[in-house]
Structure formats: structure tokens, C-alpha cells
C-alpha positions in Angstrom: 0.0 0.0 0.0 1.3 3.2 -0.7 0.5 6.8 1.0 0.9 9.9 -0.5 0.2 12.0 3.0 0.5 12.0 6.6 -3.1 11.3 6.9 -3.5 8.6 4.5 -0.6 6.8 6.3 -2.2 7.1 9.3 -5.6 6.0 8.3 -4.1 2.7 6.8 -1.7 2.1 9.9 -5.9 2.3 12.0 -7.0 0.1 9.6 -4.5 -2.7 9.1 -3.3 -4.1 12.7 -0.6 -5.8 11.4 1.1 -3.5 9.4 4.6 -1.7 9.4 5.4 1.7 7.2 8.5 1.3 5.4 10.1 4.4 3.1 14.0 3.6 2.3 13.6 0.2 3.4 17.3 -0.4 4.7 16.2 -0.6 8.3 12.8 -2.8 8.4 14.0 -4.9 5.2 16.8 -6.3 7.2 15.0 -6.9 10.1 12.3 -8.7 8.2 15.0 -10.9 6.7 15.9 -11.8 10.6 12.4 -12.3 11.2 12.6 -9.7 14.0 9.1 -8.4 12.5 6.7 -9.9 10.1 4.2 -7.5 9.1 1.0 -8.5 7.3 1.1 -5.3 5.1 3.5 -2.4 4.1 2.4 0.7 4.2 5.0 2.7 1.8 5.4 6.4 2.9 8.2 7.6 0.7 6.3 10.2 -1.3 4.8 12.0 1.6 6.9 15.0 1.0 5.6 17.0 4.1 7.8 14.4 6.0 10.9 15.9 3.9 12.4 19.3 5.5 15.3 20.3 6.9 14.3 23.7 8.6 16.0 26.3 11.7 13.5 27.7 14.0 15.1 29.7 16.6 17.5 27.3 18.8 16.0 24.4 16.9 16.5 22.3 14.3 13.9 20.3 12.8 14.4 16.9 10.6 11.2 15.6 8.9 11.2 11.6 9.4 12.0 11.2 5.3 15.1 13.2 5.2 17.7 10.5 4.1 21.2 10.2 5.3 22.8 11.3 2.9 20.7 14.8 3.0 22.1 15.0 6.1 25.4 14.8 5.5 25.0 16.8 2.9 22.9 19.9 4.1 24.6 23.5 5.0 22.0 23.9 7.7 22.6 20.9 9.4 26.7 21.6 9.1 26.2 25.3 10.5 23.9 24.3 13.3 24.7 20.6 14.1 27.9 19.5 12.5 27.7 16.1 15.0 24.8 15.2 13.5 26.2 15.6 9.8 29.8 13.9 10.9 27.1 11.1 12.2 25.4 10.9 9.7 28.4 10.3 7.3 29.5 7.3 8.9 26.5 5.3 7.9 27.1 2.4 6.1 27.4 3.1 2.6 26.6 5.4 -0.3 23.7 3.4 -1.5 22.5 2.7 2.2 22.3 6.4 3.2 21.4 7.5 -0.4 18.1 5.2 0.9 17.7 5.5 4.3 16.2 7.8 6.5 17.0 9.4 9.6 13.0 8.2 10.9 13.3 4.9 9.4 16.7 4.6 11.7 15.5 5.6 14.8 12.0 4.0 14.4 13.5 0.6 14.3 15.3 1.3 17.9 18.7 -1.2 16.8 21.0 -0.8 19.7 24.3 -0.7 17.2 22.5 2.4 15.2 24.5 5.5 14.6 21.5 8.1 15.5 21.4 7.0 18.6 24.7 8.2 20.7 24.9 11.9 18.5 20.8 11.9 19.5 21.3 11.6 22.6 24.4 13.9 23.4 22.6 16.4 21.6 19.6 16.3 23.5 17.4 15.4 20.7 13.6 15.1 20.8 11.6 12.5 18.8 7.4 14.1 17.7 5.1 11.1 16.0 1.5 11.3 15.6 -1.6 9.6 15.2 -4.6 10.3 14.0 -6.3 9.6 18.0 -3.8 11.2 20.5 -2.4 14.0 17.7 1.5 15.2 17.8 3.5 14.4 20.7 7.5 15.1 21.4 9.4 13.0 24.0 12.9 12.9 24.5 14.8 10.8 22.9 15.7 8.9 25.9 12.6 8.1 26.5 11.3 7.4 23.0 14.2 4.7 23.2 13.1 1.7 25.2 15.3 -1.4 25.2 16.4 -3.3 21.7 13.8 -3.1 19.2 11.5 -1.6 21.2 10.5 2.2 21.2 7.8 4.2 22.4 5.8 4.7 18.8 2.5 2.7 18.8 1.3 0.7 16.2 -1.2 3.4 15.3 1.9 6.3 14.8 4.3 7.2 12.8 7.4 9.6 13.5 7.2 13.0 12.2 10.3 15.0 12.9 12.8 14.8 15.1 13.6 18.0 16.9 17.7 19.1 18.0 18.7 22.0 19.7 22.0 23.6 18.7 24.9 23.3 21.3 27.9 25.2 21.8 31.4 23.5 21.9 33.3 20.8 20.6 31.8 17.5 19.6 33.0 14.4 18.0 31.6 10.8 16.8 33.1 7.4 16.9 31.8 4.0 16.0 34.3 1.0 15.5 33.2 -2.3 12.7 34.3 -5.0 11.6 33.8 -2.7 8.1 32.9 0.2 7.6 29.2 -0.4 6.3 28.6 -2.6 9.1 26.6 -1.7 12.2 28.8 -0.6 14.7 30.3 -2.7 17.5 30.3 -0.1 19.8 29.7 3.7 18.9 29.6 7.0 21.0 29.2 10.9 21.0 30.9 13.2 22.8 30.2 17.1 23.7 32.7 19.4 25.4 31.7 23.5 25.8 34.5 25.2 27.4 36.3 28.4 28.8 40.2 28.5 28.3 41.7 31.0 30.2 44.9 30.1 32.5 42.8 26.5 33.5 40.4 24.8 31.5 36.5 25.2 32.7 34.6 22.2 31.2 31.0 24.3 31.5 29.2 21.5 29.9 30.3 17.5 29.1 28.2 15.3 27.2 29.0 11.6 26.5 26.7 8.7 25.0 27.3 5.3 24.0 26.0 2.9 21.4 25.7 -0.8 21.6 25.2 -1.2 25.0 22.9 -4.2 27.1 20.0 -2.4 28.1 19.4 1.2 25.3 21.8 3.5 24.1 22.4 5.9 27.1 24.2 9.0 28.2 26.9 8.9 31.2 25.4 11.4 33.3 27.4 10.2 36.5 30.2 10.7 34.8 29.4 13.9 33.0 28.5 15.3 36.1 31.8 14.5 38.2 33.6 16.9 35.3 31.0 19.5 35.0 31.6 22.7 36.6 35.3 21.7 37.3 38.7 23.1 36.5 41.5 21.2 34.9 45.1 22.1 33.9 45.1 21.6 30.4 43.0 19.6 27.9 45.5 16.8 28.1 44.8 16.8 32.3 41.2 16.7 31.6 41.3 13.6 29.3 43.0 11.7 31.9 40.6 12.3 34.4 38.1 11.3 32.0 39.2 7.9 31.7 40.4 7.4 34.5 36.6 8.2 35.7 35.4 6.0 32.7 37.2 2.6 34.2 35.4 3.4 37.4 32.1 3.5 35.6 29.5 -0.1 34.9 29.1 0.1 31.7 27.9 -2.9 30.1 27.2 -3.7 26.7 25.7 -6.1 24.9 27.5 -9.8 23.7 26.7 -11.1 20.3 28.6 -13.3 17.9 30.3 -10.4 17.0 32.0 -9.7 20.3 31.4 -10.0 24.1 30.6 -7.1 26.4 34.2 -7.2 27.8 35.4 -6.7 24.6 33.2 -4.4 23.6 34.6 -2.3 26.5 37.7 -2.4 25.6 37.5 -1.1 22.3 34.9 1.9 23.7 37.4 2.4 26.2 40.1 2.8 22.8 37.6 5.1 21.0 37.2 7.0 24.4 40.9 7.8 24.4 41.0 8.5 20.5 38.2 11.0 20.5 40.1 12.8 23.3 43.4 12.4 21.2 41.2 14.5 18.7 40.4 16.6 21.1 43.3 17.5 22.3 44.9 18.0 18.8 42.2 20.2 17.4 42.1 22.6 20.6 45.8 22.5 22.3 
């Protein structure tokens, strides 16, 4: 079935209990080869072009659910205002895959290896789906996010937009896999806002991680041991970063592709390489 707006979506998704909406495909296509879901009927949204904007509105910016990857990558707003989101976005998989994909289709599917997920959460993002019963509604990402697989949109909804506020600082991505179009073994997003004057002030720290047991999930005990603190020198700070980092329980998840300890090990490698980076790019 195909839908050509919002509302027609929306009416089918009422009308067909078992259904799924599909617009790239290169998130529910796989997962229906893994037999993770098996809808009765595909509702195709891919020409509903009032799910297609990329827009600023004051602090805000605001992704329709059928902006693809590559748009993102690719847009001057989305460089200007979020650049994380942008760097994220270009470590997607493939050409093809993010020529396809899109940003809703990603997050909708809730895969605990996505690359949305860490930058989306670091940046605060919020997630607005509708239905034709309960209307628009925003959460916060971190809620819309509920375990693997498993989000907060209800058979009867779709996602609409997803809503990011700027931030000010420094921010970097990092995924590691086996290749590079593969889903990431462990990924994460980090956010540093800063005064440099004869100490370093961290004023804000952000960090999230991808690819772990429960959701993706921000560090906020660890961000806020650094917060509000003085440090000699960037180099200082990224040593009492890790060193705070060992003393956290982070657990990921195990797969055939690698075991929560080593899955720590390597986030604890792109940890110290993102504040390598940091350290470079800054002094």
C-alpha cells in the first residue's frame, strides 16, 4: 500500500493491525530478513513530502522523518547548526545505504548498534510522531528509546520529525566495525563546551554510548563528576576522564560479533581516540 500524506498513512496504519510503514527500506528490510518483525502489510510512505524538511527555527532544528542520510550529510544547515549530526550521519554504512535510508526509518526501528542514537542523545534530541487519535507528541529521545527493538511509537503512529537544539562547543563521533558499512560494535558521542583562560573550565560534558545491554544511554554520572570543574590543560582533563570511565558499569551487549568485555575495551580505545582529537584540534 502506498500513502501519498500523513493522513492517509495514518488511516491505513488504523485500519491494518498488522502493518509496518516502510520508506527507504534499509532498516525494516533487514530486520524482516531476521524475522525480527513480520508485518502483514507495508504501508510505503516515501512520497509524503511534508515528511521531507530540513528547517531552523530559533535554537531548533527540525528533521522531517523522510530526510535521508545522505541529506544529512550533505545539508549546509545541518553543518552550520549541528555539524555532529552531519559527521554522524556520514559514517552510515554506505553510499547506497544512506542514499536510501532515513533518519525516521533509523530511529524507528530502535537497533542498539544504530549510529542516530549516541549523537541523538548527546545532543539532547527530541523524537514528535503522531496519530490520528492522540495527535502530535515530542518526547525525549531517551525516553522514545526503550530497550532493543523496542520504542515508544504505537502501532497506530508514525514519526514525524525529530527536533535538535543547537549546542555550543566541541563535539566528536566514533563508531568502530568490523567494516565500515557494518553496524557498529560499539559507537559514541561526545560534547565538550569550554572556557580556556589560564585552566580549562569544562562548562558542559556530554558523553553517549552505542551498543550497549540495556538502550543506548548517556553517562550522566560521569558527565557530572567533570562538569563545573577546572582542569590544567586539555591533556589533564582527558585523563581524568578515563580514568573516571574505568570506574564506571558500563555494560554492553554480547553477540557473535563480540562479548561485552570486549566491547569495553574497544569503547574504552575510541574514548581515548576521540580525546586524542580533542586534544589536537584545541591544544
Amino acid at each position: 500500500m502506498r500513502a501519498n500524506t500523513t493522513d492517509e498513512a495514518l488511516k491505513l496504519l488504523e485500519e491494518n493491525e498488522d502493518a509496518k510503514v516502510i520508506a527507504g527500506g534499509q532498516s525494516l528490510i533487514p530486520m524482516m530478513k531476521l524475522r525480527i518483525f513480520s508485518p502483514r502489510v507495508i504501508i510505503d510512505i516515501s512520497k509524503i513530502k511534508e515528511l521531507n524538511y530540513i528547517r531552523v527555527e530559533g535554537r531548533e532544528v527540525r528533521i522531517g522523518a523522510l530526510v535521508t542520510h545522505s541529506e544529512i550529510e550533505e545539508s549546509e544547515l545541518v553543518r552550520e547548526n549541528i555539524p555532529l549530526l552531519s559527521e554522524t550521519a556520514s559514517n552510515i554504512a554506505d553510499l547506497q545505504v544512506r542514499s536510501l535510508g532515513t533518519i525516521g526509518g533509523s530511529i524507528s526501528h530502535a537497533d542498539p548498534s544504530a549510529d542516530y542514537y549516541p549523537t541523538l542523545l548527546a545532543l539532547e534530541a527530541k523524537v514528535c510522531k503522531r496519530s490520528r487519535k492522540s495527535g502530535k507528541t515530542c518526547l525525549p529521545i531517551s525516553d522514545f528509546i526503550q530497550g532493543p527493538f523496542t520504542t515508544k511509537l504505537e502501532r497506530d503512529e508514525i514519526v514525524e520529525e525529530i527536533v535538535i537544539p543547537k549546542y555550543r562547543g566541541i563535539a566528536y563521533y566514533e563508531k568502530f566495525s568490523i567494516r565500515k558499512a557494518d553496524f557498529a560494535l560499539v559507537n559514541l558521542a561526545m560534547i565538550l563546551n569550554y572556557d580556556k583562560g589560564e585552566k580549562l573550565l569544562v562548562k558542559d560534558f556530554r558523553i553517549a554510548l552505542g551498543s550497549l545491554k540495556v538502550k543506548p544511554s548517556r553517562l550522566i554520572g560521569l558527565e557530572s563528576k567533570v562538569k563545573n570543574s577546572e582542569f590544567k590543560d586539555f591533556k589533564s582533563f582527558s585523563e581524568r576522564l578515563l580514568m573516571l570511565y574505568d570506574e564506571e558499569n558500563v555494560e554492553f551487549q554480547s553477540t557473535i560479533h563480540g562479548s561485552s568485555l570486549y566491547r569495553r575495551e574497544v569503547s574504552k580505545t575510541l574514548i581515548s581516540r576521540l580525546l586524542n582529537r580533542m586534544v589536537n584540534d584545541n591544544g
